[in-house]
Every structure is written in C-alpha cells, then in structure tokens.
Rosetta silent file (secondary structure, phi, psi, omega in degrees, C-alpha in Angstrom):
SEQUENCE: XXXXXXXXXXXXXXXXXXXXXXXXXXXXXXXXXXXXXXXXXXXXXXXXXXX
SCORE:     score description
SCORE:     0.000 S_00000001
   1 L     0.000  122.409  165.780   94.085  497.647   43.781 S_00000001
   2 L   -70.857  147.211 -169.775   97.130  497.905   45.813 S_00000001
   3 H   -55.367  -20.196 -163.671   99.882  495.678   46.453 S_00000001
   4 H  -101.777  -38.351 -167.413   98.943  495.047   50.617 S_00000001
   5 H   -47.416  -68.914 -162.430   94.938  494.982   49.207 S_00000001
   6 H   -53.999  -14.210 -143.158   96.460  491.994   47.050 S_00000001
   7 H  -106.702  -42.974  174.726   98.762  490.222   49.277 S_00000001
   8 H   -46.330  -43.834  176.862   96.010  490.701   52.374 S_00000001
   9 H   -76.426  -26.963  175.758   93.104  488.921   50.098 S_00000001
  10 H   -65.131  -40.048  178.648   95.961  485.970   49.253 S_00000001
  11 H   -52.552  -41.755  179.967   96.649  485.661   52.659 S_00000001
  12 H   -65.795  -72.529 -172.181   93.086  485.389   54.048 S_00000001
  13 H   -22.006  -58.636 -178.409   92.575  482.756   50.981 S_00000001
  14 H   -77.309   -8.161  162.981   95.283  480.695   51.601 S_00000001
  15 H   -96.045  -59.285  172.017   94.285  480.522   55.016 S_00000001
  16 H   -36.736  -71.301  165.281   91.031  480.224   54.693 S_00000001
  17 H   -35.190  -37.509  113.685   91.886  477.280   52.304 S_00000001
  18 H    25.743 -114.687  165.811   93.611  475.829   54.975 S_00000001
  19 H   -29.588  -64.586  160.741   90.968  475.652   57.293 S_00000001
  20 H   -20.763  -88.565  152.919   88.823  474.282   54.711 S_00000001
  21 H   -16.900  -91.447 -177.973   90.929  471.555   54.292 S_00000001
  22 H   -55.714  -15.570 -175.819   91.912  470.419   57.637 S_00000001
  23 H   -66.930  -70.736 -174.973   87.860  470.987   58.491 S_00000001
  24 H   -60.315  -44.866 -176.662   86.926  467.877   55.609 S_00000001
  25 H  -110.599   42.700  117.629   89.582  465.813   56.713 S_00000001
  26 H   -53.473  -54.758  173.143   88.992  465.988   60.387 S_00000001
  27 H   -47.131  -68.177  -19.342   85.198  465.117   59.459 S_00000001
  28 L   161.973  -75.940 -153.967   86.482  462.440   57.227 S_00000001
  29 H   -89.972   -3.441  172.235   89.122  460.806   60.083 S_00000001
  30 H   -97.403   -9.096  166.365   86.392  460.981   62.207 S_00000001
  31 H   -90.287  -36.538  175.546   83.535  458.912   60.324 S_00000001
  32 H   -72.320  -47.984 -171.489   86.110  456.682   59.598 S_00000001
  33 H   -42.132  -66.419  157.444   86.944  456.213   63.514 S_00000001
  34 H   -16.572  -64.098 -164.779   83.596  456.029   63.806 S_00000001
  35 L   -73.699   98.303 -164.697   82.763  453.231   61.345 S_00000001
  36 L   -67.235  -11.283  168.869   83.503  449.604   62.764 S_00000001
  37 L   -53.359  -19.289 -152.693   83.527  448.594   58.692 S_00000001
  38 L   -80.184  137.630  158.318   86.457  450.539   58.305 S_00000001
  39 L   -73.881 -171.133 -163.739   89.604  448.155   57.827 S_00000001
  40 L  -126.839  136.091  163.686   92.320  448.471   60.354 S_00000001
  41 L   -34.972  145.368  173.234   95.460  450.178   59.416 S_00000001
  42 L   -93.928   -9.513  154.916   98.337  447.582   58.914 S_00000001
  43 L   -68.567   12.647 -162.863  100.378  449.875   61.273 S_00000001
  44 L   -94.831  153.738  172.429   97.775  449.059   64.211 S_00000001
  45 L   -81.965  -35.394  160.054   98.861  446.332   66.729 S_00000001
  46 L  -103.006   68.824  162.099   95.693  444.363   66.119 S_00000001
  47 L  -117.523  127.583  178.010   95.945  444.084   62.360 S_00000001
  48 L   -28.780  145.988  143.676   95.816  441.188   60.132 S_00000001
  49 L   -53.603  127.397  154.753   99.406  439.996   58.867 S_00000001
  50 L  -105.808   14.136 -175.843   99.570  441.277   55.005 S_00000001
  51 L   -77.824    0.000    0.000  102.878  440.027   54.765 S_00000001
C-alpha cells in the first residue's frame, strides 16, 4: 500500500465520519424541534427564569 492509497482512504474516512456525524445530529436537533416536551433553552426569550 502506498503512501497517497493511505492518505486517500484517511481522507475519505474522516470525511465520511464527518458526514456521519453532522447527519445524527441534524436528525437529533430536529426531533427535538419537533417535540413540544422538549424544555426550552434558557437562552430562548420565552424561557422560565432559572436564576
């Protein structure tokens, strides 16, 4: 195996991995959006005082 073989399959990987990633937490911020259960951020302008 050559050095551009290796550095081409890391590249793809780490991109692919990536992808992965941002794929699951797109789903993930989007079920939450979704979900009226979901608590509300304490940055939101119509959020409980936790102070």
């Amino acid at each position: 195996m050559s050095i551009e073989t290796l550095l081409m399959i890391l590249a793809l990987g780490t991109l692919a991995a990536f992808a992965g990633f941002a794929f699951v937490s797109r789903k993930r911020v989007r079920d939450r959006r979704e979900d009226p259960e979901a608590p509300k951020s304490t940055l939101a302008a119509d959020a409980p005082d936790q102070r």
